[in-house]
C-alpha positions in Angstrom: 16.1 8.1 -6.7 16.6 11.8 -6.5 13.4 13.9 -7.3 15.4 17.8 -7.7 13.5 20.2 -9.2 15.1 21.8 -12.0 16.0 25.8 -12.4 13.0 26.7 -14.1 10.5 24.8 -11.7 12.7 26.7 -8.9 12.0 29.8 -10.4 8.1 29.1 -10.8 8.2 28.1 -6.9 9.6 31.1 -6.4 7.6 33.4 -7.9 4.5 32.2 -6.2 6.2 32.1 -3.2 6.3 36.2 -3.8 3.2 36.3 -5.0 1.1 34.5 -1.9 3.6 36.5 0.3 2.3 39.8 -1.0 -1.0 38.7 -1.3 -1.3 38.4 2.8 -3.1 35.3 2.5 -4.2 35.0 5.8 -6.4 38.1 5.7 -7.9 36.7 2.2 -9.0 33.2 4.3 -10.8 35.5 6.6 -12.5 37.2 4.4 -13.5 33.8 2.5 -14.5 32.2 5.3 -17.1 35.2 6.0 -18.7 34.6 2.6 -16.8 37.6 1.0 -14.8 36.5 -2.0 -13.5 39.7 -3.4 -9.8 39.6 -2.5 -10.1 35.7 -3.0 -11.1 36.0 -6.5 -8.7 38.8 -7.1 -5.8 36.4 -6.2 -7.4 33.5 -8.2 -7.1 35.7 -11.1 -3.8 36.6 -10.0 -2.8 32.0 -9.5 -4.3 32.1 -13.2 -2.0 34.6 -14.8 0.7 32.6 -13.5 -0.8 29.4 -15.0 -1.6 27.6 -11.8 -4.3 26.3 -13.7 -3.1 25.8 -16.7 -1.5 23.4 -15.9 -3.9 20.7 -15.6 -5.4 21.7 -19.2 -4.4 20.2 -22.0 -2.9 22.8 -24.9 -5.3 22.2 -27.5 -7.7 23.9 -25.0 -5.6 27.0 -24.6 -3.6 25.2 -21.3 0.0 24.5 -20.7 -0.5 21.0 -19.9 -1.0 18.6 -18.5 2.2 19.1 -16.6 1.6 17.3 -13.4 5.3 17.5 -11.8 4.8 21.3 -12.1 1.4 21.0 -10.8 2.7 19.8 -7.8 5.7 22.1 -7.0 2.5 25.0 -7.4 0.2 23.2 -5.2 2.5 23.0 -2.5 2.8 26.5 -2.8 -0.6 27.3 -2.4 -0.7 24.8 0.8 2.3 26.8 2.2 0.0 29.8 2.4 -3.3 28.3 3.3 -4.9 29.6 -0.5 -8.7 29.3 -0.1 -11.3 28.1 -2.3 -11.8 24.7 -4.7 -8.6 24.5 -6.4 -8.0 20.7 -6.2 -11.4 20.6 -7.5 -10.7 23.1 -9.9 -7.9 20.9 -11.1 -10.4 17.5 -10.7 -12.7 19.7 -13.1 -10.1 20.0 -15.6 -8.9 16.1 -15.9 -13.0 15.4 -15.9 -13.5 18.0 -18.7 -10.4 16.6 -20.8 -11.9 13.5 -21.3 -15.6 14.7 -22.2 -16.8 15.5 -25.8 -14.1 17.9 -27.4 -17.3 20.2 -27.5 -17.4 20.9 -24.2 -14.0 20.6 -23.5 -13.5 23.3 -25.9 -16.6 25.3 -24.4 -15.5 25.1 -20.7 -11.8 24.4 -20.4 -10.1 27.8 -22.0 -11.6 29.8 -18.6 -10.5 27.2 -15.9 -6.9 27.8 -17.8 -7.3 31.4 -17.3 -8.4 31.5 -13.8 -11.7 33.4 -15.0 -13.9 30.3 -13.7 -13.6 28.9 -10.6 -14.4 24.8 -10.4 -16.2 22.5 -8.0 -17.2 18.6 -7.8 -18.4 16.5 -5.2 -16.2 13.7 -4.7 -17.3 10.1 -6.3 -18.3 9.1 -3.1 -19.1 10.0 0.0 -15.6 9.4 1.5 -15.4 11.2 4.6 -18.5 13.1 7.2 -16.0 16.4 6.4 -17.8 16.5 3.2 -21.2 15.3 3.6 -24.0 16.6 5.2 -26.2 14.0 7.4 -23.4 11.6 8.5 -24.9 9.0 11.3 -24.6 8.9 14.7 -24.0 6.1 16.8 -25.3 7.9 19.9 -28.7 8.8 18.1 -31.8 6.2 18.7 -33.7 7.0 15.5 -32.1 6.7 12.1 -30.7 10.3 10.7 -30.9 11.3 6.2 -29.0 9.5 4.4 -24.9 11.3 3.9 -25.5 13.8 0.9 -21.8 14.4 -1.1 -21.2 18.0 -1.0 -18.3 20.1 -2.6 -16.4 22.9 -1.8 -18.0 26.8 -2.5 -20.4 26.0 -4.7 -22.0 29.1 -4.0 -19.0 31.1 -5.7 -18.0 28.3 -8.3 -19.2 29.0 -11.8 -18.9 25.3 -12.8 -20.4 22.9 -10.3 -19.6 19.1 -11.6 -21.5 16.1 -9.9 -19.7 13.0 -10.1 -22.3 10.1 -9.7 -21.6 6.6 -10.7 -23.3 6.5 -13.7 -21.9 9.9 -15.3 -20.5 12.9 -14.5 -22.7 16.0 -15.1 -23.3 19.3 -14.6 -25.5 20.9 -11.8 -27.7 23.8 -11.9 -27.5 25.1 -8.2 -26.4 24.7 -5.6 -27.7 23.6 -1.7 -27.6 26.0 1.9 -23.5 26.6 2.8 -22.3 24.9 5.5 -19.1 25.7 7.6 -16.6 23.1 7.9 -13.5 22.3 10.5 -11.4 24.2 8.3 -12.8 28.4 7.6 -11.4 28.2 4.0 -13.4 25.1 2.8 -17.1 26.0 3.1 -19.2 23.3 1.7 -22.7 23.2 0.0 -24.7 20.2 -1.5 -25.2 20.7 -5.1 -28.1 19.9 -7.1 -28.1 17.2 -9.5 -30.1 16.5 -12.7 -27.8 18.4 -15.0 -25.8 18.1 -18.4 -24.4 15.0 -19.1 -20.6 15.2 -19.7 -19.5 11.9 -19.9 -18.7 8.7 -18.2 -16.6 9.4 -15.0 -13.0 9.8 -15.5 -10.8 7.7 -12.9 -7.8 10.0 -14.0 -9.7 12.5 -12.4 -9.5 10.9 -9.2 -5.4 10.8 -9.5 -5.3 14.4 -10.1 -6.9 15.1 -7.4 -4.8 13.4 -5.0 -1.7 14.4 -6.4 -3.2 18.1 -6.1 -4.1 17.0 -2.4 -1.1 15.4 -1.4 1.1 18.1 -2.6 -1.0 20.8 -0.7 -1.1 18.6 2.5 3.0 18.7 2.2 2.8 22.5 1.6 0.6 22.9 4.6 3.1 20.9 6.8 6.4 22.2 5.8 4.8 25.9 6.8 3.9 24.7 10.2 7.2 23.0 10.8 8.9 26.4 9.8 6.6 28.7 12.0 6.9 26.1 15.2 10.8 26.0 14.7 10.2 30.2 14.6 8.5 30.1 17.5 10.4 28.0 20.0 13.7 29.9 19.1 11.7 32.6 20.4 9.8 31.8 23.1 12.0 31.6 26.2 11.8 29.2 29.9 13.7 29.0 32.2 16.2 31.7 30.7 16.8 29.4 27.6 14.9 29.3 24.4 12.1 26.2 24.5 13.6 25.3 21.1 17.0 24.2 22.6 14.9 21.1 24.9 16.0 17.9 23.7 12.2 16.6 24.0 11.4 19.5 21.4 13.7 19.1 18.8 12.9 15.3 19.4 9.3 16.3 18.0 10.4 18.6 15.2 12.7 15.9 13.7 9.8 13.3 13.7 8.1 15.9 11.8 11.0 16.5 9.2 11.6 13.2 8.4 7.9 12.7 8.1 7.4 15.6 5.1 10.8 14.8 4.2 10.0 10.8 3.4 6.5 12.6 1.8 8.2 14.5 -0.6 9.4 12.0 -3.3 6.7 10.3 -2.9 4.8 13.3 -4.2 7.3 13.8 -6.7 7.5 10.5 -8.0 3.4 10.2 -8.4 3.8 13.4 -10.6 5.9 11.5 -12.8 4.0 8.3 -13.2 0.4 9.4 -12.3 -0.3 5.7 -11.3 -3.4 5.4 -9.1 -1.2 3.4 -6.4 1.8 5.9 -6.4 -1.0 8.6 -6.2 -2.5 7.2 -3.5 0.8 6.1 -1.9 2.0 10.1 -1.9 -1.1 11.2 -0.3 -1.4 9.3 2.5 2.2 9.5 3.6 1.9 13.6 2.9 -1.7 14.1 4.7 -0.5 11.7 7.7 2.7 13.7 7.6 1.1 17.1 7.9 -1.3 15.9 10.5 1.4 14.7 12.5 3.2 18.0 12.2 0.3 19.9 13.2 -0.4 18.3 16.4 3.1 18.9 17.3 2.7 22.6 16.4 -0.1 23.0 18.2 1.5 21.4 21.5 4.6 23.3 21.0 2.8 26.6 20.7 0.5 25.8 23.6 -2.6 27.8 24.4 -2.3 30.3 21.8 -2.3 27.4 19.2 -6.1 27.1 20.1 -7.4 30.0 19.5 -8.8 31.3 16.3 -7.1 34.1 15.9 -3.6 33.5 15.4 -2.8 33.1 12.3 -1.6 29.4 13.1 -5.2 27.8 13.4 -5.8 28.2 9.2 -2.9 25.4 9.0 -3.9 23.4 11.3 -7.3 23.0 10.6 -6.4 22.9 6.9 -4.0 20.2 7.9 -7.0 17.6 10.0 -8.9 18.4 6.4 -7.0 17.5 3.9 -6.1 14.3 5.6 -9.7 12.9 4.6 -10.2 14.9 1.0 -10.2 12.8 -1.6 -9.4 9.9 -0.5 -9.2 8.7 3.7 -6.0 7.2 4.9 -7.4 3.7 5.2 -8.7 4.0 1.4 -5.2 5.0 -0.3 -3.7 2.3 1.9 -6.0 -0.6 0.6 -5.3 0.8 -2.4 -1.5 0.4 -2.5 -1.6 -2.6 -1.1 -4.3 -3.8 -3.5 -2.1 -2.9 -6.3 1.0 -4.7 -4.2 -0.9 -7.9 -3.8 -2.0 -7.9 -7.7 2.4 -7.4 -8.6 2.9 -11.2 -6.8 
């Protein structure tokens, strides 16, 4: 099948393309990653005039959507330029909200649509030691707290969403911020106890992966296109390091890789089927991974060191790869859903 993105989609790419571009995104994540959110919030309002966000609420709550093909062709636009801040959970927020009392929906949904409200929720489990606080050790003799789910900024969110297995709800603070591996995704534990929404939403969980995966592929096709600039221009041995067949060896592996990833992204948007979710995020997040440790051996030192600008992909990249959703987890799940088809 042939997933092409039709003029108007194009055009929408475009225009956030421009939009990130001017924005000088890089300088935002810095700023983010400090604790100060001014120039992040500004371009949040910015991704909400466009109806980034809009597209993941439903009309009758003053959204455009839900619209998930264009939801993806956004996403990887905000994963091309390393946006900071919760917006898969932003999205997550939005399909959670949809399906709780048309009350609240109504009450909370019209400012995630306009960008004025930033989103966050812990993940239904604790998936991954990226976002919980407390993870075991094997080395350590006596046994350490229990993993504590934590979700991104929830210092700077203005909705904070728990999901817990017996209900989704609200929560009225938030824990201590913690850094992560990647600058951009600061996590905090947030407190639970609060309003009841409703009973958890496994939608949710599919928009949140399709949001993932199509980030992870943004991510990845910006580090293949900034290696590819930089072994034109880096020279050895008189010759540019790009014309070694061992290096374009390694960028084709990583083409085809986000290549293969990008129907599969595609076709999830169309049928938002938990295994054709899950299928399109690992093959994106392995993807990106793999293009971001051949980025970082192709650039060499310089790749390591915090700060070029390259390090906000890469460690975006090794994150991603566990959000929402490990490898081994979406795997099971496709072949889960294979095994229940014979």
């Amino acid at each position: 099948m042939r997933f092409l993105l039709d003029p108007e989609q194009r055009a929408f790419a475009a225009s956030l393309d421009a939009l990130l571009t001017a924005a000088d995104t890089p300088a935002v994540v810095r700023e983010w990653s400090r604790g100060d959110h001014a120039s992040g919030r500004a371009l949040w309002s910015r991704l909400g005039e466009a109806g980034v966000f809009a597209l993941a609420v439903p009309e009758a709550y003053e959204g455009l959507g839900p619209r998930p093909v264009e939801l993806a062709v956004a996403f990887m636009e905000l994963g091309r330029h390393a946006v900071p801040g919760p917006v898969v959970e932003t999205v997550t927020a939005a399909a959670l909200l949809a399906e709780a009392d048309p009350g609240t929906a109504k009450r909370l949904l019209p400012a995630l649509a306009s960008g004025e409200t930033l989103a966050t929720v812990t993940p239904p489990r604790a998936q991954d030691a990226a976002t919980t606080f407390g993870a075991p050790s094997p080395r350590e003799p006596t046994p350490t707290p229990p993993r504590v789910p934590c979700a991104l900024d929830g210092d700077v969110a203005g909705l904070r969403i728990v999901w817990e297995p017996g209900g989704v709800r609200l929560s009225p603070g938030h824990g201590p911020v913690r850094s992560s591996l990647d600058p951009a995704r600061r996590l905090t534990p947030l407190t639970p106890g609060g309003e009841l929404l409703g009973a958890p939403a496994e939608a949710a969980l599919s928009w949140a992966r399709l949001a993932t995966a199509a980030q992870a592929l943004g991510v990845g096709l910006a580090l293949l296109d900034r290696t590819v600039g930089h072994v034109k221009r880096r020279h050895q041995f008189g010759v540019p390091v790009g014309s070694f067949q061992a290096v374009k060896h390694r960028l084709a592996d990583a083409k085809i890789a986000l290549e293969f990833a990008r129907p599969l992204v595609f076709g999830a948007a169309l049928t938002l089927r938990p295994a054709d979710v899950a299928a399109a995020k690992a093959a994106a997040c392995e993807a990106a991974y793999a293009t971001a440790r051949t980025a970082l051996q192709l650039h060499g030192a310089i790749g390591y060191t915090a700060e070029y600008d390259l390090s906000l992909w890469l460690t975006k990249a090794r994150a991603l790869r566990t959000a929402w959703g490990a490898p081994e987890e979406c795997r099971a799940l496709v072949i889960s859903a294979g095994d229940r088809r014979w």
